[in-house]
VOSE-989742 format. One record per atom (N, C-alpha, C, CB): residue in three letters; atom name; x, y, z. Coordinates in steps of 0.001 Angstrom, whole numbers, plus 500000, padded with zeros to 6 digits. Glycine has a CB too. Layout:
BEGIN
ATOM  aa at      x      y      z
ATOM Ala CA      X      Y      Z
...
END
This chain:
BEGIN
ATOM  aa at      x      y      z
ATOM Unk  N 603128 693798 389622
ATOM Unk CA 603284 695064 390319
ATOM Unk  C 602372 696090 389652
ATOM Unk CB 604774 695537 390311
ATOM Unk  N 601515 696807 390159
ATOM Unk CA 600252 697508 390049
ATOM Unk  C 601223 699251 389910
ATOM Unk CB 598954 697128 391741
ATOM Unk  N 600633 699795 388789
ATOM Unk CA 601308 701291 388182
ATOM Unk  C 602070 702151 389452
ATOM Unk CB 599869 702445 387477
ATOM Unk  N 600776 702027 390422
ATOM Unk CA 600920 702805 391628
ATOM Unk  C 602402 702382 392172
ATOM Unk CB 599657 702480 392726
ATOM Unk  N 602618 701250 392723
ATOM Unk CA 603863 700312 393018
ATOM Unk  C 604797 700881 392571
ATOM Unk CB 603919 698987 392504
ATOM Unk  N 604760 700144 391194
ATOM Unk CA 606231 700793 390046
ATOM Unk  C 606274 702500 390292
ATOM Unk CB 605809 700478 387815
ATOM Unk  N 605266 703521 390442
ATOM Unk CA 605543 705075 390460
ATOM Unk  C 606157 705339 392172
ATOM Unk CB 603819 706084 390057
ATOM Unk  N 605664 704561 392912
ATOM Unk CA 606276 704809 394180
ATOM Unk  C 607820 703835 394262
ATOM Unk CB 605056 704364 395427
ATOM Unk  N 608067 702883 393602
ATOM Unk CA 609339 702735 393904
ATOM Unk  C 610827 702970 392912
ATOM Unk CB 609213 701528 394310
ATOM Unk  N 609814 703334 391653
ATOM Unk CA 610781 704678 390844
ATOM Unk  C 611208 705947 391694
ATOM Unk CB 609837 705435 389544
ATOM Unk  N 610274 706383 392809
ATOM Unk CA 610741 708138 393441
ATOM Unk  C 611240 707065 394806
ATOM Unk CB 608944 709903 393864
ATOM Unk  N 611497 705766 395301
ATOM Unk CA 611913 705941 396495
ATOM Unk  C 613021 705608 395937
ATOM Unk CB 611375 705314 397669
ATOM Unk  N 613214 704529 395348
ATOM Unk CA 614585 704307 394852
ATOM Unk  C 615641 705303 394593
ATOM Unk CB 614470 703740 393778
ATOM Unk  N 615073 706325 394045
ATOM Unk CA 615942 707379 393234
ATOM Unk  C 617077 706692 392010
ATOM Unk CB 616897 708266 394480
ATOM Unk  N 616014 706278 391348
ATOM Unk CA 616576 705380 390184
ATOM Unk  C 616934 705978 388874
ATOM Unk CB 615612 704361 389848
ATOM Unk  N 615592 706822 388944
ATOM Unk CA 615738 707753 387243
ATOM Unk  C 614962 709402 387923
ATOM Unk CB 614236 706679 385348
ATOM Unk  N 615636 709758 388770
ATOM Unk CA 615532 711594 389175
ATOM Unk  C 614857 712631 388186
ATOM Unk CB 617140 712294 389280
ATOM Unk  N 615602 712293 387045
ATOM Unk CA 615390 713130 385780
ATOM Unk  C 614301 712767 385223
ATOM Unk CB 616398 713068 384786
ATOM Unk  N 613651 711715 385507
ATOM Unk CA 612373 711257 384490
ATOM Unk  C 611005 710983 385248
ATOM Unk CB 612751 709771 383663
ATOM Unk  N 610993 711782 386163
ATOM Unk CA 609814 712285 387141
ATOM Unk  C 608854 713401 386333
ATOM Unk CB 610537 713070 388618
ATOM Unk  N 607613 712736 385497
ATOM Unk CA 606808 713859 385533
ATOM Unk  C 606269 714790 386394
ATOM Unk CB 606099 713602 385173
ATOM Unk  N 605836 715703 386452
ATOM Unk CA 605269 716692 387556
ATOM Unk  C 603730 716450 387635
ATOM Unk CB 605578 718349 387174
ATOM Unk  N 603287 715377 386684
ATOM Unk CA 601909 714422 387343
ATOM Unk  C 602223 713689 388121
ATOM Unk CB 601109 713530 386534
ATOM Unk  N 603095 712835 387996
ATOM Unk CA 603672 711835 388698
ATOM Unk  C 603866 712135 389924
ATOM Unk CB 604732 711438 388219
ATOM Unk  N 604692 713408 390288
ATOM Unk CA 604956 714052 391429
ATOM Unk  C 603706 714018 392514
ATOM Unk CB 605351 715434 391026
ATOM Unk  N 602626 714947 391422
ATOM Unk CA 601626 715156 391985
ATOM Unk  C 600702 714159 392846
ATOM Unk CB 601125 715617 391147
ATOM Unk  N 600756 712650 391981
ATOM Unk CA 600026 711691 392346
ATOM Unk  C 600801 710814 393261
ATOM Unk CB 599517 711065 391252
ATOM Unk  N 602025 711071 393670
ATOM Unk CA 602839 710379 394640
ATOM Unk  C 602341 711357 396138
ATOM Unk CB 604726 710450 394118
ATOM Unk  N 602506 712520 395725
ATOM Unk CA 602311 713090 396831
ATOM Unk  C 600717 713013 397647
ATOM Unk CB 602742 714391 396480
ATOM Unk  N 600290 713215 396800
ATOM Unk CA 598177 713207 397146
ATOM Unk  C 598256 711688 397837
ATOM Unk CB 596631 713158 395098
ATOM Unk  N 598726 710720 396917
ATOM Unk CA 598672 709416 397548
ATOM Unk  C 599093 709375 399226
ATOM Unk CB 599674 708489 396678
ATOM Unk  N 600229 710092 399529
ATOM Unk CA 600944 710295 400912
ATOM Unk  C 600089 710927 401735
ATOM Unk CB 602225 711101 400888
ATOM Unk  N 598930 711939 401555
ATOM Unk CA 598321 711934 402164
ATOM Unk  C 598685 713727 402183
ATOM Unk CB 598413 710827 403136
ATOM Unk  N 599140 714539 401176
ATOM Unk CA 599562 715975 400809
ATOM Unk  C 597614 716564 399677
ATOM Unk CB 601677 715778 399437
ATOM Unk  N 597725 717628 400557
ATOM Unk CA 596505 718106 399359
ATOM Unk  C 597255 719098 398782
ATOM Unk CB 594875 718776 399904
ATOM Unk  N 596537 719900 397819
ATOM Unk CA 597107 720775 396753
ATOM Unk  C 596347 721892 397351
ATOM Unk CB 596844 720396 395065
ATOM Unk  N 597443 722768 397683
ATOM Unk CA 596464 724160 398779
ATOM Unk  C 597112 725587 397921
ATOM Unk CB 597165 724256 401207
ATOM Unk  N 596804 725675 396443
ATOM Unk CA 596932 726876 395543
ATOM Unk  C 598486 726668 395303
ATOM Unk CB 596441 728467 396264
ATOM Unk  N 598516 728191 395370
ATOM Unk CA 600069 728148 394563
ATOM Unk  C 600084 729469 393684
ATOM Unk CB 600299 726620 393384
ATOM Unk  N 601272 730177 393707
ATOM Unk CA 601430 731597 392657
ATOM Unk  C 601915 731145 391333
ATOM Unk CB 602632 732823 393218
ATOM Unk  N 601152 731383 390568
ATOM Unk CA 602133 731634 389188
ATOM Unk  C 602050 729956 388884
ATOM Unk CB 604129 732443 389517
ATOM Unk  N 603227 729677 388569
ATOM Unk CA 603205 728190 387830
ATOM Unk  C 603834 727320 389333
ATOM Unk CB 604529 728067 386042
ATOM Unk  N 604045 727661 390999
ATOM Unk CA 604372 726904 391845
ATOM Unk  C 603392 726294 392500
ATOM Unk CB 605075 727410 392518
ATOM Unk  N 603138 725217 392667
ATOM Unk CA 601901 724454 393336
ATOM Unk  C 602067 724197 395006
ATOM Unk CB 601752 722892 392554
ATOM Unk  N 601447 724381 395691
ATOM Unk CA 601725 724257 397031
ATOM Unk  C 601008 722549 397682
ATOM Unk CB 600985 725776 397769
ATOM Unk  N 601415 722133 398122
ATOM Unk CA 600765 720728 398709
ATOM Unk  C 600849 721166 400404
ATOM Unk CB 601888 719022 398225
ATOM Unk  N 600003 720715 400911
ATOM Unk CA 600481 720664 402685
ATOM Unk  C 600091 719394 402882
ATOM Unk CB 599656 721781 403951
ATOM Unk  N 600506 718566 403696
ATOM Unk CA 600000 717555 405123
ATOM Unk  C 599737 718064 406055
ATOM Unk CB 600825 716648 405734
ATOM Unk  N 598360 717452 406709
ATOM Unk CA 597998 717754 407957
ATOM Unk  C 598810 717364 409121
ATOM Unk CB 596863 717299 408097
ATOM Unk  N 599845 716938 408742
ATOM Unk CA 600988 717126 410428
ATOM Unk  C 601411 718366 410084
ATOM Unk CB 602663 715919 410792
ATOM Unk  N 601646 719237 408968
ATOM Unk CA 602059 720549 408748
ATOM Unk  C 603601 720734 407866
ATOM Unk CB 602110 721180 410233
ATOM Unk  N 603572 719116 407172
ATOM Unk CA 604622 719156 406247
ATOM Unk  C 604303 719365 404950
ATOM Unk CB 605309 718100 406287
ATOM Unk  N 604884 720870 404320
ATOM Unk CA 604666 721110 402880
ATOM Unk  C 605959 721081 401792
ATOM Unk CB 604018 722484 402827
ATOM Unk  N 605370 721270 400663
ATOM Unk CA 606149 720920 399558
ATOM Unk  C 605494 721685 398576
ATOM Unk CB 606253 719439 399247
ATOM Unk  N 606379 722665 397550
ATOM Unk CA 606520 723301 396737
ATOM Unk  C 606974 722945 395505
ATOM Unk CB 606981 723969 397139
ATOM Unk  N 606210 722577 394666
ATOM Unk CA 606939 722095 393342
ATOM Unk  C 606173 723281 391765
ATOM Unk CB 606411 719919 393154
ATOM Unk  N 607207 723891 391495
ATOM Unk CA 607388 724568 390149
ATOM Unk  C 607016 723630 388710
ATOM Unk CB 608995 725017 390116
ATOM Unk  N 605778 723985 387985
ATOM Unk CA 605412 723314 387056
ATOM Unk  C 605592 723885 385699
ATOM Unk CB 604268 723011 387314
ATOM Unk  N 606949 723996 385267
ATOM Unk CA 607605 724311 384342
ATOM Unk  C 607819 723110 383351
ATOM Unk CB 608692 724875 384851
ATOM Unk  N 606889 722790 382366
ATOM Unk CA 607221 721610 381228
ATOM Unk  C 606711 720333 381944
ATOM Unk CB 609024 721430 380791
ATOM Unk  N 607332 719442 381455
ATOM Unk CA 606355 718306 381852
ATOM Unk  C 607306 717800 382901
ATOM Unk CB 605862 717117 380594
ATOM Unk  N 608539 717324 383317
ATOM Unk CA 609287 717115 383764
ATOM Unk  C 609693 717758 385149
ATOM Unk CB 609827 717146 382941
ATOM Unk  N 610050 717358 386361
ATOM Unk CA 610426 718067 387467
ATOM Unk  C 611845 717827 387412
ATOM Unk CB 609740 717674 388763
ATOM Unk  N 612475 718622 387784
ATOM Unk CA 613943 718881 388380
ATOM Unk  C 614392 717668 389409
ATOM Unk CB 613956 720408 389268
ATOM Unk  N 615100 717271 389429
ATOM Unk CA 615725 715922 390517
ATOM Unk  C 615695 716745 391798
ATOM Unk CB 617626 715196 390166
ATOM Unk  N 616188 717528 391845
ATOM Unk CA 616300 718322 393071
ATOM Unk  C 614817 718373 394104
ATOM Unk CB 616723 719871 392519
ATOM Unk  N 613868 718173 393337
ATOM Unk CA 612472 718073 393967
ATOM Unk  C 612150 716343 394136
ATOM Unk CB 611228 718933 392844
ATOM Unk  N 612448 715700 393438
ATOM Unk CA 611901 714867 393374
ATOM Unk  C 613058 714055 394545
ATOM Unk CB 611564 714502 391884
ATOM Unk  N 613615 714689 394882
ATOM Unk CA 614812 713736 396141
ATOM Unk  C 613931 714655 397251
ATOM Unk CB 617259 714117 396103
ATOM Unk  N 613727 715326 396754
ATOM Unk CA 612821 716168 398487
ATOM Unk  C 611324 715993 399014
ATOM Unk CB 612681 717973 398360
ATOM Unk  N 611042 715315 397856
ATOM Unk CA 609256 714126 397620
ATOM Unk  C 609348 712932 398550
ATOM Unk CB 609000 713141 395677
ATOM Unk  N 610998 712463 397967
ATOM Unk CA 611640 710853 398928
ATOM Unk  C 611592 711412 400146
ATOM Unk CB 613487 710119 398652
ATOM Unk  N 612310 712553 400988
ATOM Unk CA 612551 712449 402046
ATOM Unk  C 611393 712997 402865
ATOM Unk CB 613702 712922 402197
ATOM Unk  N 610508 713117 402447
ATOM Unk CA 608708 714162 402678
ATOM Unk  C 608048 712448 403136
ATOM Unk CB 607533 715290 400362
ATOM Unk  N 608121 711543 401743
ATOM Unk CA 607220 710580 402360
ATOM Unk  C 608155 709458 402635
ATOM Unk CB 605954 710160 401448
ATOM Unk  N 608774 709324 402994
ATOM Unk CA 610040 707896 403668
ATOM Unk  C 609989 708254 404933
ATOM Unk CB 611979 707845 403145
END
């Protein structure tokens, strides 16, 4: 199983919530087909061109579960 694999079925599973880097985040999402369109302050903005976005706060290295269950239901 190739890194990519194991990082996409760590966030679909919702196996370990809490142990989602906010690279990780990042590179799950870009992979889905989300670009990185700015962002204020420390919040990063992603959009998809069907017009689905996602907001993730880059506070420490770690994201909040609360985002990373809203990553699952963005690309599932």
């Amino acid at each position: 199983m190739s890194k990519r694999e194991k990082l996409f079925a760590k966030i679909l599973r919702g196996i370990s919530d809490k142990n989602v880097t906010f690279d990780e985040a990042v590179y799950v999402l870009e992979e889905s087909g989300f670009e990185r369109d700015g962002g204020k302050g420390s919040h990063q903005v992603f959009r998809h061109k069907d017009g689905r976005k996602m907001v993730i706060p880059h506070h420490g290295k770690e994201i909040k579960p609360v985002y990373v269950k809203l990553i699952r239901k963005l690309i599932s």
